[in-house]
N, C-alpha and C positions, 0 to 999 in steps of 0.2 A: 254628673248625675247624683252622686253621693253627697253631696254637698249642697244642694238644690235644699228650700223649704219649701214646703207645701203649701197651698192658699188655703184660706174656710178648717183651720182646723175646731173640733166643736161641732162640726156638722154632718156630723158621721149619717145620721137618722137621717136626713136633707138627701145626703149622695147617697146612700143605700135605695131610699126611694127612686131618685131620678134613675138608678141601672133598673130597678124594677119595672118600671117607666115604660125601659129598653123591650119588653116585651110585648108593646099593645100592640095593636091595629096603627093606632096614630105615630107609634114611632115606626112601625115596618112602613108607612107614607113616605115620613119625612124624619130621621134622626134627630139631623144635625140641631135643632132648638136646643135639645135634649143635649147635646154634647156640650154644643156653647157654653149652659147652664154649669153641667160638670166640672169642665176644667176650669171655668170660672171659681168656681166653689171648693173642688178638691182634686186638681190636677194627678194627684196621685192619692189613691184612696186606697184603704184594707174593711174590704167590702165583710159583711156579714159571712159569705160563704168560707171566708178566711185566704180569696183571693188578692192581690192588689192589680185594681184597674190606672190605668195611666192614657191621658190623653191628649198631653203636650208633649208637639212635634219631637223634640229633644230630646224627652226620654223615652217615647217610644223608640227614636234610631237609633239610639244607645243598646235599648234591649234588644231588637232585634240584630244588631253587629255586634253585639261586646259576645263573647265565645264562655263568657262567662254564664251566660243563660243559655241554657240547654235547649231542645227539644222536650214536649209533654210524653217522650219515649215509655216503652212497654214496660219498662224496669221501672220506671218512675212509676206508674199507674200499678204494677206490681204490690209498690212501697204502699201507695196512698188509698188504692180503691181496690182491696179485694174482691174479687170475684166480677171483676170488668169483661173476662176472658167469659163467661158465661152470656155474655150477650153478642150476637155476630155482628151486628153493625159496629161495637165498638170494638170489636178484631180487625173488622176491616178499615176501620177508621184511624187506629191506634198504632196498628206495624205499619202503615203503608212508610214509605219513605219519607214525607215530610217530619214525621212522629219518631223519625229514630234519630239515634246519637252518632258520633264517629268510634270505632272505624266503621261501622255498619253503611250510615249512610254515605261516606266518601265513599265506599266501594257501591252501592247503587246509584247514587248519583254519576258515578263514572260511564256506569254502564249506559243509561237513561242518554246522559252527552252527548256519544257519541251519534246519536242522530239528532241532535238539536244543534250542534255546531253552526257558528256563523257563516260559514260557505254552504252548509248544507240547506240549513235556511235560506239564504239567498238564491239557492237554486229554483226552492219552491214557488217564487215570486211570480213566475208565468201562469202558472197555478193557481197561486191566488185571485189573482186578476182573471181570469176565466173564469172561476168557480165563482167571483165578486159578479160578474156580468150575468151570470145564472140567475143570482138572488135577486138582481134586477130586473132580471124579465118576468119572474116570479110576479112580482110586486106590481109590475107593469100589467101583467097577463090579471090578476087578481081584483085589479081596481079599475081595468080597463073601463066598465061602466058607471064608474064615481063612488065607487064601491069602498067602504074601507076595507085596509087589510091590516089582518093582525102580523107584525114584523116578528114577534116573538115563534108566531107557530113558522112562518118563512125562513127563519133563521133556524129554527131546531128539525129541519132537514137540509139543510143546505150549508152555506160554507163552514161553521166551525165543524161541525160533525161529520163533514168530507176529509176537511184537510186532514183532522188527528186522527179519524176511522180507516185513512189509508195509511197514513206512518204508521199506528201499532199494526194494522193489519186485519181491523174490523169489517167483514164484507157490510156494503152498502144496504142490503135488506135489513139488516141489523142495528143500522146506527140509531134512530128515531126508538123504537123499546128500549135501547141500551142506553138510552141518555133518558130515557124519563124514569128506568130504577136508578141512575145514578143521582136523579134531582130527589127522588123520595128518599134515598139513603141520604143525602146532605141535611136530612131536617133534622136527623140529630144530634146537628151540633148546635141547630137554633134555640134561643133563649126563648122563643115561645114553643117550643115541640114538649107536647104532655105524651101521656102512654099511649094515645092512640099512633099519633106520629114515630114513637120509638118501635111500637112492636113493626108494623107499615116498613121501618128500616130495618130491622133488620128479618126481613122476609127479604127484602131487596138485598141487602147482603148475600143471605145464601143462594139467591138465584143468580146473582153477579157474580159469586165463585166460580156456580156450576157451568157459568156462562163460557169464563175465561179457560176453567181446567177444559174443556171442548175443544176452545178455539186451539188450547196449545197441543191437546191429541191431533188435531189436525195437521197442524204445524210439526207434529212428529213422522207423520207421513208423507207430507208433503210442505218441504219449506219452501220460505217465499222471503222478497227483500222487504223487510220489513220488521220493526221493532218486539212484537212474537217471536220470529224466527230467531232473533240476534239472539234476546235474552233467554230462548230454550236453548241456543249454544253454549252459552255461559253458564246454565243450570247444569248442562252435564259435564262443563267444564273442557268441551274441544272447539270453543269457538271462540272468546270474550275478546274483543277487538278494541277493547281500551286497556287491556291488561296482557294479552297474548298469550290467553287458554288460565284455566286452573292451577295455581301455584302458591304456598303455603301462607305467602304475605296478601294473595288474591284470589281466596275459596269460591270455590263456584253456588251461584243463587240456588236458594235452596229451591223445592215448588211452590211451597209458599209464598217466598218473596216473590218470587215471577208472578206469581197470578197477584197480588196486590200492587205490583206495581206498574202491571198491565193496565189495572182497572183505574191504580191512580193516572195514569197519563193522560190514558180516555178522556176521566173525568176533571181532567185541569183542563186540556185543552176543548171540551165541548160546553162541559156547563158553565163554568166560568168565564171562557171567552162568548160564550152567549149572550150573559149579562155585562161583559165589556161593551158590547157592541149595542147592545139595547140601552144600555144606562147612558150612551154617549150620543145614539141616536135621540132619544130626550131629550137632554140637554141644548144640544145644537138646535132642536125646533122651540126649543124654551126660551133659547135665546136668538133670532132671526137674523139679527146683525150681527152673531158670529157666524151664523151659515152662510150668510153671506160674503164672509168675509174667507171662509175657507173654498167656499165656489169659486169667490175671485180670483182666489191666489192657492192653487193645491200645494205652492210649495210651505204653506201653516200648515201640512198633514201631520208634519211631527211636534207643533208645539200643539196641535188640537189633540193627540192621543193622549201625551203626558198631562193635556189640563183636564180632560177626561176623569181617566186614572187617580189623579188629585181631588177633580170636583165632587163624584161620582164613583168610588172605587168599586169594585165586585166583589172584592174581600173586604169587610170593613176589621174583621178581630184575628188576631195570632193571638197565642200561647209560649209561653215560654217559662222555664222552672230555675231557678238559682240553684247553681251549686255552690253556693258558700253564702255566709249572712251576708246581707247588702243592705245599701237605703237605695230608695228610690224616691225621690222627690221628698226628701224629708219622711219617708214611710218606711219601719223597719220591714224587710223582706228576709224571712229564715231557712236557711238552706233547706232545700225542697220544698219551695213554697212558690204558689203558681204566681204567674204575675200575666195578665191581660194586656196587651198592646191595642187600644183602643186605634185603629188606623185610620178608620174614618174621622173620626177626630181629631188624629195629628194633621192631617191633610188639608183641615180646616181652620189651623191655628195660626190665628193674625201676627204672633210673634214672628213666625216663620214665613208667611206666607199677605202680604199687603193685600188688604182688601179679599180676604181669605173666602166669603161668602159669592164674590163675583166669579162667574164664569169668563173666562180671558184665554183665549185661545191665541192671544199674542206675549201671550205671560210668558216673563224670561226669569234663567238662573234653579227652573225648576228641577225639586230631586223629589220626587212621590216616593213614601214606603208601601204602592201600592204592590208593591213585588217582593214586599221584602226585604232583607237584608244579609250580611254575615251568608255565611256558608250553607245557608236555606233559601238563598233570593232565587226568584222562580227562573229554574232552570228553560222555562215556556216563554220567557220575556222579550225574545228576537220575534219568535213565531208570531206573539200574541201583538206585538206591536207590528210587523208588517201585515198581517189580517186585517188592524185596524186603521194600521195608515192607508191604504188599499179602499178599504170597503166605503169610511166617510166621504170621501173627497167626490168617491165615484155615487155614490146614492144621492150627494146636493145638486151634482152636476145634471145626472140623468132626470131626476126631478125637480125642478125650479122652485114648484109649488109645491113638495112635500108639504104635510102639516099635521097636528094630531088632530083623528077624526074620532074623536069618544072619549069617555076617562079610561085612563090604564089603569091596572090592577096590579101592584106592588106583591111582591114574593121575599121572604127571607130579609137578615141581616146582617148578619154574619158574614150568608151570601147573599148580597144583595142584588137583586134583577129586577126582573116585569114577570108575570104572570099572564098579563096581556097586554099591546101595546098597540092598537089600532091606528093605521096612519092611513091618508089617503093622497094618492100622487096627484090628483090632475086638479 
């Protein structure tokens, strides 16, 4: 990584425009032109903002697993942006667990674990497949008359926001409100969200606190198996079942943490696995001869997720801070100084990736950063791939003739999904 030189140096003004770029209409369409462009020009860049952007495959994975790049944590935002703490969307946005350091986050991520485990998830699979067969009658029942149907509104009541609203514990009246303030608080982290979108988040903020500190009075009255119930044990420190109870090397969560880390679960596993699911159902109709090719043969469910995930990620940008001078790509990087993981654009880098722009759901040797990496890789990634291996195979199967019935309407960048996504089955 250190050792790396940069391409296009000289063209500072060149790459500053093209991130600028990053916030139209045209690029919340279609990025990737826009990326190609960049890492062509300045694979690693020290943007105007005084960030460095990077968006060749290699040393995004570097930064994301070298332990050497932090977390954008509350201490660090402390250092860099006073008076962050004055805004609630960026409270909520900023402690939540992916945003802290160790030991902090090892001790919540432990907790979080222990109901995402590999057997635990695997148990859920009957589940899934149930709850997969719902969305398709939905879909069925919807277009029954040639009707299109929007997949984005079918999918934001139904399976992702079932499966993660019954592990934390979110009753079902709830899920549909609770995930459309979790998608208005996501705007701002988007590179196009001005003041109307930030004040919009963090109204969502404090009604998604008040939402949670509720749900866990409830849960103090009456506990339930369920990721609520676990981590009010662990708040008062007579229950943590990845640590066994409150003990000086394993402090029990504070309220705080509990309720952001409630709210983060939620919203990894509903808004984010929304746009896995929508971003992959495009794809597969974009391209008919891979749907056909996963119709014929379900057992491509798991190389159709990971090329998904690759083609089309849901997250396209992380964050991460140096703690010590570094280069990156030929770019000095000074202790405390941000550095951008471009992910959508590692994912698309021909170095790494043959014929990086085709969708290939028989594409072999793949490793996507779309999860992540190092000691922050999405602790949701068993879930969010058996949801998905599950859902495609089954919506090609049950509909032959799927197709897109309208133009969709693209949402976000950052997080990237559909806003609308009309398809029609028969």
């Amino acid at each position: 990584m250190g050792g790396q030189e940069t391409a296009g140096k000289g063209h500072s003004g060149e790459a500053d425009a093209l991130l600028a770029a990053l916030a139209s209409a045209e690029a919340i369409s279609d990025p990737y032109p826009l990326y190609t462009r960049l890492r062509a020009l300045a694979p690693a860049h020290l943007a105007a903002s005084g960030a460095v952007y990077v968006s060749r495959y290699e040393d995004c994975a570097a930064i994301t697993r070298d332990p050497a790049f932090r977390a954008q944590s509350p201490a660090w935002s402390d250092r860099v942006n006073p008076g962050w703490r004055d805004r609630p969307a960026m409270v909520a946005t900023c402690e939540a667990m992916q945003f802290r350091d160790p030991p902090d986050h090892t001790r919540l991520r432990r907790l979080v674990s222990a109901s995402l485990t590999p057997h635990r998830v695997n148990n859920m699979r009957e589940d899934v497949e149930r709850l997969t067969g719902q969305v398709l009658n939905l879909i069925a029942d919807g277009g029954s008359a040639g009707s299109a149907v929007d997949l984005r509104e079918v999918l934001t009541s139904s399976l992702p926001v079932s499966v993660i609203g019954t592990l934390v514990g979110v009753p079902p009246a709830d899920w549909v409100p609770l995930q459309a303030s979790m998608s208005v608080l996501l705007q701002m982290v988007e590179l196009s969200a001005g003041p109307d979108q930030l004040a919009a988040a963090d109204q969502a903020a404090v009604s998604l606190g008040e939402y949670f500190a509720d749900l866990v009075a409830e849960r103090k009255r009456a506990p339930r198996d369920d990721l609520a119930s676990t981590l009010l044990a662990a708040a008062s420190g007579t229950g943590n079942p990845a640590a066994g109870g409150e003990s000086d090397e394993y402090p029990a969560l504070t309220e705080a943490e509990l309720l952001q880390t409630l709210a983060f679960v939620f919203m990894a596993g509903s808004d984010t696995m929304l746009n896995l699911l929508t971003n992959g159902t495009a794809a597969l109709l974009a391209h008919p001869e891979q749907a056909d090719a996963l119709r014929n043969d379900p057992r491509l469910q798991t190389g159709a997720v990971d090329e998904v995930l690759r083609y089309d990620a849901p997250v396209q940008f992380v964050s991460r801070v140096a703690t010590a001078d570094a280069t990156i790509g030929g770019v000095p990087v000074r202790r405390d100084g941000l550095v951008i993981a471009m992910l959508g654009a590692a994912n698309r880098d021909p170095a790494r990736f043959p014929a990086a722009d085709s969708f290939d759901i028989s594409r072999t040797g793949t490793t996507v950063l779309s999860f992540g990496g190092g000691i922050h890789y999405c602790l949701g990634a068993p879930l969010a791939r058996l949801e998905a291996g599950a859902f495609f195979p089954a919506l090609l199967e049950r509909f032959p003739a799927l197709r897109l019935a309208g133009r969709p309407r693209r949402r976000g960048l950052v997080n990237r999904g559909f806003s609308y996504l009309p398809v029609a089955a028969w």
